[in-house]
Each structure stands twice: as structure tokens, then as C-alpha cells.
N, C-alpha and C positions, 0 to 999 in steps of 0.2 A: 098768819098764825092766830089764834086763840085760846084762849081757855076761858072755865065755866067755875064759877064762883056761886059758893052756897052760905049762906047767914051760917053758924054753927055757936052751940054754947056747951060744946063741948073741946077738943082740938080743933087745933085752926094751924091753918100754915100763912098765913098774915091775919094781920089787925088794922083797922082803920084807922089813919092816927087824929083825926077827928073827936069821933065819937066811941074807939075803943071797942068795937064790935067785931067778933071774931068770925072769921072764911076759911072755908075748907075749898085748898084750890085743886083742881082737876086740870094738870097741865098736859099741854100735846110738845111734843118736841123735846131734842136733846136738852140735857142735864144744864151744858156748856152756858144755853140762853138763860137759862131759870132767873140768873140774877137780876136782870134787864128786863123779864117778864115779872119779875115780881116789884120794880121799879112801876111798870106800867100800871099794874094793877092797883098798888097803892094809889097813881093821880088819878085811877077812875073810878077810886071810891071816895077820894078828895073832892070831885070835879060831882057827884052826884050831890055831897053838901051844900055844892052854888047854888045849887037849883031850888032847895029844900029846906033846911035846918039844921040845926048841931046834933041832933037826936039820931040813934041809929033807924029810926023809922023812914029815913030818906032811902035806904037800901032796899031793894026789892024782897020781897017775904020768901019766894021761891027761886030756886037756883036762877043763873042771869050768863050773860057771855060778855066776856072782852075781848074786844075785836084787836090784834097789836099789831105791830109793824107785819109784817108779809115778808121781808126777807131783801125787800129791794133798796134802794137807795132812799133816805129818810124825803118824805115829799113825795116820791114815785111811785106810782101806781103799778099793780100787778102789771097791767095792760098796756103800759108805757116798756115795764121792765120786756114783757113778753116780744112786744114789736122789735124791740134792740136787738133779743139774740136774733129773729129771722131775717 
């Protein structure tokens, strides 16, 4: 799964709790996950401050994709999970 996260300074459906910069998220998938997708999302606008500074300038200026768990067992690869069922 993923979703696509855009800068916004208008609504936002999370905020970086860094540097307080708000994202408008474009999510794929049931409602059920949201929680837990929006769990991820937050460490990887945490995890882009490692790299960079406390400024929201560490964030990309144009929309960006988060890549999140795929649905399989935490550590398992689609490709791992796919070999199992056949």
C-alpha cells in the first residue's frame, strides 16, 4: 500500500510533529487501515528530519509517495508472502 502526501497551507489531514507543516494525504485503501497509515506517515516525515533539519524545508516542495506495509506479515515481502500461498 501507499499513499501520496502533498505540503499544504491550507487543510491538512496530518501535521509533522517536527516542524508542524501541514499534508494533505491522498489515501488508497479501506477506512479500517487509516489509523495505522497515518501512524506511518507521521515516522516518515519524522525520519526525512534525520536526514535534513528541523525546518519544514526538509520535506519535498511537490507531492511525494509513502511506500507502507503491503499487507503481509511485518518484515515479509510481497514476494515472500506471494511464494506461500502457491
Amino acid at each position: 500500500m501507499r499513499v501520496i502526501c502533498k505540503k499544504s497551507m491550507m487543510g491538512n489531514d496530518v501535521r509533522c510533529q517536527v516542524c508542524g507543516q501541514g499534508f494533505v494525504v491522498f489515501w488508497q485503501g479501506r477506512v479500517q487501515v487509516r489509523q495505522l497509515e497515518r501512524q506511518l506517515v507521521l515516522d516518515h516525515l519524522r525520519m526525512q528530519h534525520e536526514q535534513g533539519g528541523n525546518g519544514a524545508e526538509v520535506h519535498p516542495a511537490v507531492a511525494f509517495d509513502v511506500l507502507l506495509w503491503d499487507g503481509g506479515a511485518f518484515g515479509e515481502t510481497a514476494g515472500q508472502q506471494q511464494s506461500a500461498v502457491s
